[in-house]
N, C-alpha and C positions, 0 to 999 in steps of 0.2 A: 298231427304231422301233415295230412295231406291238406286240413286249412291253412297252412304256413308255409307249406309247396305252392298253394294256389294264389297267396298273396305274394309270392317273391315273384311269381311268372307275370301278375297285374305290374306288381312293381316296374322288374328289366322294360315289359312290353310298352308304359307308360315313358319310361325314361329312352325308350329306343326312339318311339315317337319324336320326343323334345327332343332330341337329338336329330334327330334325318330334318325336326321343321328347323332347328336351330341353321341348317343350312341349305336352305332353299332361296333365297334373294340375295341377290345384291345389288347394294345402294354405291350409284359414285356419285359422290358430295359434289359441287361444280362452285361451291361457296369459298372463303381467303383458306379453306383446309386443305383445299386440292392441291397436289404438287406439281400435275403439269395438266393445265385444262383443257390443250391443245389434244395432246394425245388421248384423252379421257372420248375425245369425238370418236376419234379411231378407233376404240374400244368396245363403245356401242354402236356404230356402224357395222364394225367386223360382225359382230352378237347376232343381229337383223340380218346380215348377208348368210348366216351360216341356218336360216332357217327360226334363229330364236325371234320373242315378239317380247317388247319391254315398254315403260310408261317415261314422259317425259314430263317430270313434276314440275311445272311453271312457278316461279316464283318463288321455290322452296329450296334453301341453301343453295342459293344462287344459279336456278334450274337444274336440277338433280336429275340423273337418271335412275330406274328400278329396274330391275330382269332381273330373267333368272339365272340359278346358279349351274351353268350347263355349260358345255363346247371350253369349256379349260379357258373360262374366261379370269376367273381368279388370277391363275398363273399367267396368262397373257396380260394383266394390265398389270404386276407386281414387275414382271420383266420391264414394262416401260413406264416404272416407276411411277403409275396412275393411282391413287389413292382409291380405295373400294373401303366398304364394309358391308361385312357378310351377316343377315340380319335375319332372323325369325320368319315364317311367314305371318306371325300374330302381330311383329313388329312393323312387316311392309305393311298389313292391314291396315294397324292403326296410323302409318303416317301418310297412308292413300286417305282415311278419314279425315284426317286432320285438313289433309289438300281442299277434301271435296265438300268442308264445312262450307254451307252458305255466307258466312259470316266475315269471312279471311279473302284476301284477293290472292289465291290459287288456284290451281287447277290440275288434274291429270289430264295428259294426253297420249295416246295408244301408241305407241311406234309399230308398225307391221311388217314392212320390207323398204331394205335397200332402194335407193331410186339408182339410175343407171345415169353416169355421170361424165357429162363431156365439156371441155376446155375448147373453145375459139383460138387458137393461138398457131402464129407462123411454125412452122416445123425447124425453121433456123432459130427462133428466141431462144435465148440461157433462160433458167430455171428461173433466174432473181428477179428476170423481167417483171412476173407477173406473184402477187401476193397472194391470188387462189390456189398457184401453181405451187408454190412454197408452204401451204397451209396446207395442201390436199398429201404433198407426197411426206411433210415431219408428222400428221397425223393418220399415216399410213392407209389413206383411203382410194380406190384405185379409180382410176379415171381416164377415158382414151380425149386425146389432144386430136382433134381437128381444124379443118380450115377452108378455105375459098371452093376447092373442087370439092371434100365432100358434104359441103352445105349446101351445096348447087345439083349435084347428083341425088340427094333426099335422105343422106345417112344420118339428117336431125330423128326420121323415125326410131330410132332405135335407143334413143336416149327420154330418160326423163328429164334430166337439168340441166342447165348449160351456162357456162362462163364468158363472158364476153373480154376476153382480152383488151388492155388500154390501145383500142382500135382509135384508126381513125374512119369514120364509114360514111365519110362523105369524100372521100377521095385527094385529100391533098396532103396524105403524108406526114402526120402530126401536125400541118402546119408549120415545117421547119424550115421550109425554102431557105429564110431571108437567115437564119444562124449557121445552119448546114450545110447551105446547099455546093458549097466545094469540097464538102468532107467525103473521105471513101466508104465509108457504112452508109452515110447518106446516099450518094450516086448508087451504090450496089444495090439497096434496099429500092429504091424506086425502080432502076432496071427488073428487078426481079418481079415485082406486080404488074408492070406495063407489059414485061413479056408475058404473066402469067392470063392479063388481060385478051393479049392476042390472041394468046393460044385457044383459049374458050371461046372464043368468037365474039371478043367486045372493042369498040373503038377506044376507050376511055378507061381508067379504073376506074372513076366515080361511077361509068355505066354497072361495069365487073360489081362495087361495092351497093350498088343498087338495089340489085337481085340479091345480094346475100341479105341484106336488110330485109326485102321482102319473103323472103325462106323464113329466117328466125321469125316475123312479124308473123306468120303463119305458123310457126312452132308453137310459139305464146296461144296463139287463139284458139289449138286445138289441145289446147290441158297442158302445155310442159311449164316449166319454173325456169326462167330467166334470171340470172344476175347478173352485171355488170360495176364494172367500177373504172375511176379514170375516165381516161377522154372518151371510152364506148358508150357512158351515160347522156354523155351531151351528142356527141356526133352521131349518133343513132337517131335521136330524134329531128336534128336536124337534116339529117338525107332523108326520110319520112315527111316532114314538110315541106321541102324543097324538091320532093318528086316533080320532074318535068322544065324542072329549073336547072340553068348551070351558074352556079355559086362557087365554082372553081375559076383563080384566077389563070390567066393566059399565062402568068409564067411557070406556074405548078402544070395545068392539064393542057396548055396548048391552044385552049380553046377561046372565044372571046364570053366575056358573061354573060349572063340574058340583060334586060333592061329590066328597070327596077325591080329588083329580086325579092327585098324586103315589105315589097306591098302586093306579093306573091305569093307568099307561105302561106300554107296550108296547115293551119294547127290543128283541125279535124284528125288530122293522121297519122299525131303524136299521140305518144305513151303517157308524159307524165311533163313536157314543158308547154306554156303555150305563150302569144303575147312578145316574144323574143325578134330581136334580128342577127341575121349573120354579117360578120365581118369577113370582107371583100379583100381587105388591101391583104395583098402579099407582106407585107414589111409586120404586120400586128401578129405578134402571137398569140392567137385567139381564135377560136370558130367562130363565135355568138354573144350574145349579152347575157346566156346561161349562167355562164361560171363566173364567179369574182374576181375583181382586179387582186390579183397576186401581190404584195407589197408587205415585202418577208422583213420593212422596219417599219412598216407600222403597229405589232404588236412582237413582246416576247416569244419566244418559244414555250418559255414557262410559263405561262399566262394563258397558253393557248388551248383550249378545251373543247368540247361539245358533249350536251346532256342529252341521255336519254327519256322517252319520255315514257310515263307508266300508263299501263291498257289495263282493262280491265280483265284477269284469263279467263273468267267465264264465259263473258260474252264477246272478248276479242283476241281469241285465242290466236289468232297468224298473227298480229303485231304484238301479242306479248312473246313468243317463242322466236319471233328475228331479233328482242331486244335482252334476251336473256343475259345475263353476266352478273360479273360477282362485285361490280362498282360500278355507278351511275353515273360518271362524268369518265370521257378518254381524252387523250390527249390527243391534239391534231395532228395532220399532217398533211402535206401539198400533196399535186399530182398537175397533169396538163389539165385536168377539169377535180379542183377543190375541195370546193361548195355548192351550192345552187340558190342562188339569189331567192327568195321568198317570193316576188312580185310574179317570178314565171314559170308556178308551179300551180299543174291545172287540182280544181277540187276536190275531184275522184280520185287522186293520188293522197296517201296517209303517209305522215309527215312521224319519223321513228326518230330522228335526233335534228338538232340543230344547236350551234354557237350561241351560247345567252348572248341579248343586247348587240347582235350585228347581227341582224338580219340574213342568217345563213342556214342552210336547211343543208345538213350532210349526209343525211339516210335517208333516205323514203321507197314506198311500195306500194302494189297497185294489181288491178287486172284488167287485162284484156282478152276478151273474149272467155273462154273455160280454161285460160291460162295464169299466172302473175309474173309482175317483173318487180326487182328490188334495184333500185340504183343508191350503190355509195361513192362518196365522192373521195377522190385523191389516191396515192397511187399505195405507196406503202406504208401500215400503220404503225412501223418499229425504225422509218426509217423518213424523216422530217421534210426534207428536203431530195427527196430524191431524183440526182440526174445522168445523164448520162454516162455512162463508164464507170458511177460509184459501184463499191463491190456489193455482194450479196447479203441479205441479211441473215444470218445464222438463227433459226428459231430456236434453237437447242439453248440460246442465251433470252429468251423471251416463252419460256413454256406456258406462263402465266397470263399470257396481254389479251386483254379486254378487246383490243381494237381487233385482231384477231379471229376471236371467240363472233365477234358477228358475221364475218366471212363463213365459220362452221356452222353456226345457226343455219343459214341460208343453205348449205347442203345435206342439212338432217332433215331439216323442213319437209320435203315431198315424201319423208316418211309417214311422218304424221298425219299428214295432209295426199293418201294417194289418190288421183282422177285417172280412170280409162280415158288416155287420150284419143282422138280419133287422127286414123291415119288413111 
């Protein structure tokens, strides 16, 4: 009897075990299984902000996440209809093995904490203006929205990441003069930089957008993560080479130009263009020779794509984790800056997507100093053409987009990847 007591007590004790490992992990699939991939970011963000620490399997059903099964995460991603499964710990082992075979191009990556996350954006922009802004708040990720005074007062310290709104950071306004410049968003929008101008003590906003350039340029260099997308990729580097120049026409800033500007630039003092000029005349919508001629009949819409390219995750684990997704080709889309021409992209920048067969580069990434920057080009990924006054895009009809999903890369990133910045 008491041998048949002490096997039944082996037995429950064995079976309680399998049970408590049976739920110890959880896996979110980020491959065609997932039902919204978007919110699936906000799930493992929230995980890492609450203290938990989970692995970002590169390469593995479409970049997968692992954590654990802790902080009522289960129930928080079934709420937002994020696909999980709840898996063994023998199970998470075996498919961390499988990741970390020498043989397979995967990889595990550690996620350890939340980065702290701030937006560049006017305090007056709607929500739809900007597609970080729209991706950060439908995958519930929290984020303080800044701008001119507190990048200039030093409140980049406090942030690990930052978004660079479709800026213009060489001072002339998008470039809209010669389409806008009798419209009343347009007049009010310039009033309100030129007075914000004064107010700080600057003659010019190109001066004002100067110094904000050199704030971020000094965020990047002491360890933060830069993104940008739209015209902040391009116009950032050109206020950076054009330091000390004025490249703003007389009827935008008031000012007369300098003389020869374009055999002036300073490419030393770029991020990731070089070799480029800028365009002068008021009437060209256009900064530079950065971006591509726009010419929305020379190809399809359907037709219109750009491929990712594949890294190796072992040995290049940052450019395989910005290009994570669950399909290798997206579909394009405009913005006030595209693409970026191939010819004036310098070499120490890594080149993460471009347009087959025209010569286009739409993603790429880089470092400067103990920092990185990721620029992508054009404005919204769900929404082709986007211009002025069109309405917002609803992501709750796009839970699934690829184009997306690399905007959320870009903000998980400095999980993976954290450096003590110096302040």
């Amino acid at each position: 009897m008491k041998r048949i007591l002490l096997l039944l007590l082996i037995f429950l004790i064995a079976g309680g075990v399998r049970f408590a490992d049976a739920q110890q992990r959880v896996l979110i699939p980020m491959d065609g299984s997932q039902t919204d991939h978007l919110k699936a970011y906000g799930i493992i963000f929230h995980h890492l902000m609450e203290g938990e620490t989970g692995q970002w399997l590169l390469n593995y059903r479409g970049g997968s996440f692992l954590t654990t099964n802790e902080k009522d995460i289960v129930r928080r991603a079934r709420v937002r209809n994020v696909r999980i499964e709840v898996i063994s710990e023998s199970d998470a082992s075996a498919i961390v093995q499988e990741v970390e075979h020498p043989g397979v191009n995967m990889a595990a990556v550690n996620l350890e904490a939340a980065p702290t996350i701030a937006v560049y954006t006017p305090p007056d922009a709607m929500p739809w203006d900007d597609a970080v802004v729209l991706a950060l708040e439908y995958a519930e990720i929290p984020f303080d929205r800044i701008y001119n005074k507190e990048v200039l007062s030093g409140e980049l310290d406090n942030y690990d990441w930052l978004h660079l709104h479709h800026e213009d950071f060489t001072g002339q306004h998008g470039k809209f003069w010669s389409i806008y410049r009798n419209s009343p968003w347009y007049i009010a929008s310039v009033r309100k930089l030129e007075d914000l101008a004064s107010e700080l003590g600057y003659r010019t906003v190109s001066d004002l957008k100067l110094d904000v350039v050199h704030e971020i340029r000094d965020f990047v260099g002491n360890g933060g993560f830069m993104f940008a997308m739209c015209s902040a990729t391009e116009t950032f580097d050109v206020a950076l080479a054009s330091d000390g120049i004025n490249i703003v026409p007389p009827e935008i800033g008031g000012d007369p130009l300098s003389s020869d500007v374009n055999n002036r630039l300073d490419y030393s003092n770029t991020f990731a263009f070089e070799n480029f000029e800028v365009v002068t005349d008021p009437h060209i919508y256009a900064h530079s020779s950065i971006d591509i001629e726009v010419d929305l009949n020379r190809i399809s819409e359907s037709l219109d794509y750009f491929t990712l390219f594949d890294f190796s995750a072992k040995w290049d684990p940052v450019p395989t984790m910005l290009t994570q997704n669950h399909v290798n080709s997206i579909r394009g889309f405009y913005g006030q800056a595209t693409a970026f021409r191939t010819e004036h992209i310098k070499s120490s920048a890594v080149v993460l997507a471009e347009s087959p067969g025209r010569d286009q580069v739409k993603y790429l990434h880089g470092n400067h100093g103990e920092g990185t920057f990721t620029f992508y080009g054009g404005h919204d990924p769900e929404d082709y053409t986007h211009r002025v006054g069109d309405p917002p895009t609803d992501l709750s009809l796009h839970p699934n987009s690829p184009g997306y999903r690399l905007i959320l890369n870009n903000v998980l990133f400095p999980a993976a990847e954290q450096k003590k910045r110096q302040t």
